[in-house]
Each structure stands twice: as C-alpha cells, then as structure tokens.
C-alpha positions, 0 to 999 in steps of 0.5 A: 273781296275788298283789297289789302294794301296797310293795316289802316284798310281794316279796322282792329277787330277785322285784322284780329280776325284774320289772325285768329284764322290764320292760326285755325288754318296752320293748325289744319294744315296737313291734317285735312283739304281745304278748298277754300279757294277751289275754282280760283286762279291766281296771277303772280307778278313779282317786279322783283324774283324771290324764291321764297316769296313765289314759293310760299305764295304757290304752295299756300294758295294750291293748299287753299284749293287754287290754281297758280299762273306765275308770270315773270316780267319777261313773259308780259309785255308791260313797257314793250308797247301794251298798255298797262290798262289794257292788261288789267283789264283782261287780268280782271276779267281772267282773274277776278271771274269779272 
C-alpha cells in the first residue's frame, strides 16, 4: 500500500480513480457488506481530539469490514521515555501484518 501525504503522490488519473470509487462506494453504503478491509486492524492516533474526525474514521474503516484500536496521546508513551522508533516498529509489525 503505497502512503498518501499530498496530491502530487498520485498522479492525475489515479486521484480520479480514487474519486469515482468513492462515489461507487457512498453509493453502496448501507444497501450491501463491504469487507474490504476484513481482517485489518487500524490504529488511530490523533495529536489532536476531534470527534467528528474519530467518528468518521471508526465508522468508515468498520463499514470497510475493519477493526478499529483508538489511542489517545495518554494511552502511548511518546515522550515519557519510549522512543518513537521503537513504537513504529512494533505498530508495523502489529498493523501493517509485517
């Protein structure tokens, strides 16, 4: 899976793609499972809490067919002594099935 930061990582025809599936896919919504995601577990870190932003993330990847695992920046240990290697590399074996 190749990681999305800004538009310029895809090109033109790949960011239309990715619109006219997401328009396939709000079409689906609610009239059939999709699973798409089944299997996966997702992490959701937020420097920041937004409860729309966590809502929507939670209720799109469980609709997708994934598991959800919310992390607050009080649950983690990032600048109380672990290393922040230390905890990307276990969030990618964990994650990322690596």
């Amino acid at each position: 899976m190749r990681s999305y930061l800004k538009f310029k990582d895809f090109t033109r025809e790949e960011v239309r793609s990715v619109l006219r599936a997401a328009t396939e896919f709000k079409k689906m919504r609610g009239n059939q499972c999709l699973d798409f995601l089944k299997g996966q577990t997702w992490a959701l870190l937020f420097s920041k809490s937004s409860t729309r932003t966590r809502v929507s993330f939670e209720v799109g990847l469980r609709e997708l067919g994934a598991e959800t695992l919310f992390l607050s920046a009080q649950d983690i240990q990032l600048g109380r002594g672990e290393p922040i290697i230390d905890t990307a590399r276990c969030w990618e074996k964990w994650f990322m099935g690596r």
